[in-house]
C-alpha positions as CSV (number, residue, x, y, z in Angstrom):
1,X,-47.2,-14.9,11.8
2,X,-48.1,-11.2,10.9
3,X,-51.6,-12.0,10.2
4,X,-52.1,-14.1,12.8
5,X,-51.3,-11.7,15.6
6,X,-52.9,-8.7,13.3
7,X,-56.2,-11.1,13.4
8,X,-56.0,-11.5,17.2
9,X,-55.7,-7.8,17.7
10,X,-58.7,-7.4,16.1
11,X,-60.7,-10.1,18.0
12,X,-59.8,-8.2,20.7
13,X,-60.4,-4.8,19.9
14,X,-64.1,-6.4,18.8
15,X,-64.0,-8.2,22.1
16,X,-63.9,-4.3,24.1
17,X,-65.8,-2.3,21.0
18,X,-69.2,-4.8,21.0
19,X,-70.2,-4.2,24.4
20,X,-69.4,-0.4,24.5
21,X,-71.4,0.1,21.6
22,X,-74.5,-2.4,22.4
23,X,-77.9,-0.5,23.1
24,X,-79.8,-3.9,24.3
25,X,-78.6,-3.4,28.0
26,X,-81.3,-1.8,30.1
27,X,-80.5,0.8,32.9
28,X,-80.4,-1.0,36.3
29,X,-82.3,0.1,39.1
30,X,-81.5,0.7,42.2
31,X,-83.8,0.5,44.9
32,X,-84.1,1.7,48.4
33,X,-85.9,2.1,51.6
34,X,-86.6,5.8,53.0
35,X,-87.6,6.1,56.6
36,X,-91.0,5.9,56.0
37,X,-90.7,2.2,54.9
38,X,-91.6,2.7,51.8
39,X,-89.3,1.3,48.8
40,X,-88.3,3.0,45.8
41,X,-86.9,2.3,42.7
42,X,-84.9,4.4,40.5
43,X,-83.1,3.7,37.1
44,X,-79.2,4.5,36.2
45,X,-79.0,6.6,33.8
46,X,-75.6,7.7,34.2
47,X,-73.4,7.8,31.2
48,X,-70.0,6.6,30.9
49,X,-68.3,9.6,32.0
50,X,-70.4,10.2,35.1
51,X,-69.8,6.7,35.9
52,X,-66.0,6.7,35.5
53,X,-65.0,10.0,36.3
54,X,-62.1,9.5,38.3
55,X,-59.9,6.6,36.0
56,X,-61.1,8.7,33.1
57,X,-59.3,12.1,34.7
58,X,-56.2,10.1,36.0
59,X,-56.1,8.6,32.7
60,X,-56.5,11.7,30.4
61,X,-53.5,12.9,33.2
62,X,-51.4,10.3,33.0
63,X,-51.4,11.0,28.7
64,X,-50.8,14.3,29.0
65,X,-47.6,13.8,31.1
66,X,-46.6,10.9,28.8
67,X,-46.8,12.7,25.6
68,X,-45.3,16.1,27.4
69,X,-42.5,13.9,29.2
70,X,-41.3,11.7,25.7
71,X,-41.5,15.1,23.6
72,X,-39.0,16.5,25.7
73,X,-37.2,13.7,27.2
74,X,-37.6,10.7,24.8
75,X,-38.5,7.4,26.4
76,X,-36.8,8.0,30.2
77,X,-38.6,11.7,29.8
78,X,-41.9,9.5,28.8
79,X,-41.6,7.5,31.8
80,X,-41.3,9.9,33.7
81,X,-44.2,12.5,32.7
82,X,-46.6,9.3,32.6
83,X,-45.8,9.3,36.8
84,X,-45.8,13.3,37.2
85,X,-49.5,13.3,34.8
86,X,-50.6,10.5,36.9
87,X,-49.7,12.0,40.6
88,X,-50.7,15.5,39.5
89,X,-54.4,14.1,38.3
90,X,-54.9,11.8,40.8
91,X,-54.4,14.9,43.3
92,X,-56.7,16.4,41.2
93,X,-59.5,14.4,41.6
94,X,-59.2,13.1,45.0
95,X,-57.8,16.3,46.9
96,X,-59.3,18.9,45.0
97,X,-62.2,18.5,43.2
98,X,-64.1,15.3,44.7
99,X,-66.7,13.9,43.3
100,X,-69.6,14.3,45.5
101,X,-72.8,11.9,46.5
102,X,-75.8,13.8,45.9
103,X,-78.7,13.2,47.4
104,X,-82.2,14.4,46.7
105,X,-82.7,17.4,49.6
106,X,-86.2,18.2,51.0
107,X,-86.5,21.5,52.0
108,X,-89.3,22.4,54.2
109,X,-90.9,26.2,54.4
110,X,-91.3,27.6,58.0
């Protein structure tokens, strides 16, 4: 029984690793129409980070309270910090530090 549910784990850590770590996928494009009427294309080249910011932050958070929480507390103390880290990061991200859209700015002299 031990190797059977040791040989699942490992289909499915492969199952999350394979496509993290496959190169073959190309950047998609997103395109647009300015006001001109013209369209244009541009790629994604956003990493994993820049894509994810905000689970990644709430997640680090939500650790950090976890690990702070069950060394002082044990398991009710765990519980607890894992709720705190998670409120205090999702504050965090949301209240005061958004992430912003940026947009490409076109400044014109006078």
């Amino acid at each position: 029984m031990k190797k059977i549910l040791s040989i699942l784990m490992m289909f499915a850590m492969m199952a999350v690793a394979v496509p993290l770590f496959s190169s073959t996928a190309d950047a998609q494009s997103r395109c647009y129409t300015d006001r001109y009427g013209e369209r244009i294309c541009r790629e994604d080249n956003r990493n994993i980070y820049e894509k994810h910011r905000n689970l990644i932050n709430i997640g680090i958070g939500t650790g950090a309270g976890a690990l702070l929480g069950g060394l002082l507390g044990g398991k009710k103390g765990a519980l607890i910090g894992a709720a705190v880290g998670a409120g205090g990061s999702a504050l965090y991200t949301y209240k005061l530090n958004p992430k912003t859209k940026r947009y490409e700015r076109v400044y014109y002299r006078r």
